[in-house]
C-alpha positions in Angstrom: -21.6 -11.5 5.5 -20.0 -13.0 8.6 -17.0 -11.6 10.2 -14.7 -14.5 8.8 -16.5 -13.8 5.3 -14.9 -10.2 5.5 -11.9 -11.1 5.8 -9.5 -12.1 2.9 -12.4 -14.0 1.6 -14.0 -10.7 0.5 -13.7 -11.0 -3.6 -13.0 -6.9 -3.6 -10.1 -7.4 -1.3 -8.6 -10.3 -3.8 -9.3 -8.1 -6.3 -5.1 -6.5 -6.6 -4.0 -10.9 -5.9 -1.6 -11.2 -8.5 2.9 -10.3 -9.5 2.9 -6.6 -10.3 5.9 -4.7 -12.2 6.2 -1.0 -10.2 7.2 2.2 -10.9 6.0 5.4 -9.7 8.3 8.3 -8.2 8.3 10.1 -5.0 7.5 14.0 -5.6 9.6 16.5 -5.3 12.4 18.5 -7.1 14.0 16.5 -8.3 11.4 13.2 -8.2 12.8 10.3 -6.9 12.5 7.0 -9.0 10.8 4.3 -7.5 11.3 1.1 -9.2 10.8 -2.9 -8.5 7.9 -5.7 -8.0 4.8 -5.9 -5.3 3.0 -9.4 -5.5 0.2 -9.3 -3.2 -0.8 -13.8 -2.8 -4.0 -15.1 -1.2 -2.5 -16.9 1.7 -3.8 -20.8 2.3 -7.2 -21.0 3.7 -8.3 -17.6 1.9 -8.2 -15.1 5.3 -5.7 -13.3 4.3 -3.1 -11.7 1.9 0.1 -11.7 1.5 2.2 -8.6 0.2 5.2 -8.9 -1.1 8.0 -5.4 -1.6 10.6 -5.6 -3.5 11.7 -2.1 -4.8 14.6 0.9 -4.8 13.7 3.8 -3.9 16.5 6.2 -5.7 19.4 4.0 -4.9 17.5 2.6 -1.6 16.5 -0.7 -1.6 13.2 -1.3 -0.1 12.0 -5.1 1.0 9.1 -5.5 3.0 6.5 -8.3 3.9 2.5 -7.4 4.5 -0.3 -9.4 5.6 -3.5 -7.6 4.7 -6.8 -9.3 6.2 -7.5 -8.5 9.9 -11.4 -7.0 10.0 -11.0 -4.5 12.4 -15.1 -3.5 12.3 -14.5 -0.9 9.8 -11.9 -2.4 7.1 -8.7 -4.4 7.5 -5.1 -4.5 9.4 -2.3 -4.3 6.9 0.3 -4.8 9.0 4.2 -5.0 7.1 7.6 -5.9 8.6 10.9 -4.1 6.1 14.2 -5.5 5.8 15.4 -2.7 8.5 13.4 -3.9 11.3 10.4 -1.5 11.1 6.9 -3.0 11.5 4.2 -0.6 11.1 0.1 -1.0 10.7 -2.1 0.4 8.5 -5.7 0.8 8.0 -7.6 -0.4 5.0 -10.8 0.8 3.5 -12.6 -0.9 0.2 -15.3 1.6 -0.8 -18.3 0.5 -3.5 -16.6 1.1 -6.3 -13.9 -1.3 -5.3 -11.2 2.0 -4.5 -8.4 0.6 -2.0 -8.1 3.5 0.7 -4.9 2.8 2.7 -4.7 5.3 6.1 -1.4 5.2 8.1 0.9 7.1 10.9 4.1 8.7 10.3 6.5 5.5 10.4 4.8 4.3 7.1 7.4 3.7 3.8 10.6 5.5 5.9 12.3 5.6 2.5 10.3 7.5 0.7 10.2 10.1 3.7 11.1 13.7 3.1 14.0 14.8 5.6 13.2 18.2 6.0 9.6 18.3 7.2 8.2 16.1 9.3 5.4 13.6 8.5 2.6 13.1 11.1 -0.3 10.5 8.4 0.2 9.4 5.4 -2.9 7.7 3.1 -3.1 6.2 -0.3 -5.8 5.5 -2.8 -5.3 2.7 -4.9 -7.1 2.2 -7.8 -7.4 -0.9 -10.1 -8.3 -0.6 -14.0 -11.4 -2.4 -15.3 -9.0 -5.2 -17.1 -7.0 -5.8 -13.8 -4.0 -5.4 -15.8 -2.8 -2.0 -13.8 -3.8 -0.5 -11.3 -2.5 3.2 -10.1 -1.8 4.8 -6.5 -1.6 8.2 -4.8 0.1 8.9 -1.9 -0.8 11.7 0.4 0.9 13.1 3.3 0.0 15.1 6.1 2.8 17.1 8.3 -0.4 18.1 10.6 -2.9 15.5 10.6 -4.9 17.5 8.8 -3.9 19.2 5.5 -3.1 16.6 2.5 -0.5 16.9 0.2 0.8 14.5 -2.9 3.6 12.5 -1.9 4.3 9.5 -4.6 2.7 8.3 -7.7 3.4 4.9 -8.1 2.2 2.8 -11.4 1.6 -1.2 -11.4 1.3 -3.6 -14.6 0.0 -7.1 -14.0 3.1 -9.6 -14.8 
């Protein structure tokens, strides 16, 4: 596959392309709802996708824009820009079974952030069920860099 065929174009990564309903919550005592719509679009031409946020985090709302699609050699750029001015990048990962791995620093999803402790990665797997109508995702944090810990479980039904 050429490097422009990896892209977008790559069936695995249009695999989530479609209006999602979302909930999940944020872990902790207590849990903190998480509640709203993700629609993830094939942009024109096929290179890319387009992800669209558009949930409340407890009583936060949350609005965010993310084009997915860059090959960077190893996976994609998923780069997002939120409704508070934040952009922030993220790496993405499709493995052979068609597992999204998403890998990220500490500015990623500032809502969801504990206030306490602080974060220094954060990564996601994001799995998709055999019928494509859901998909499920775990969040993991690191305050180190190095040590894991859950952070949100978040739930999507297809539209």
């Amino acid at each position: 596959m050429s490097s422009e065929e990896t892209r977008a174009s790559d069936p695995r990564l249009r695999s989530i392309a479609g209006r999602w309903r979302t909930s999940g919550r944020v872990l902790g005592e207590p849990a903190i709802p998480v509640v709203g719509t993700d629609i993830y679009e094939v942009f024109p031409g096929g290179h890319f996708l387009v992800h669209h946020v558009d949930v409340t985090v407890g009583d936060q709302p949350v609005r965010a824009i993310e084009i997915i699609g860059e090959a960077d050699g190893s996976g994609y750029l998923a780069r997002s820009f939120d409704s508070e001015g934040m952009a922030e990048v993220m790496h993405l990962t499709i493995d052979d079974d068609g597992v999204f791995h998403f890998a990220g620093g500490s500015d990623i999803a500032a809502a969801a952030q504990p206030t306490d402790v602080p974060t220094a990665r954060v990564r996601s797997t994001l799995r998709i069920a055999p019928d494509r109508q859901s998909m499920t995702a775990l969040w993991e944090r690191s305050e180190d860099g190095i040590s894991w810990q859950p952070w949100m479980e978040m739930r999507f039904a297809a539209e």
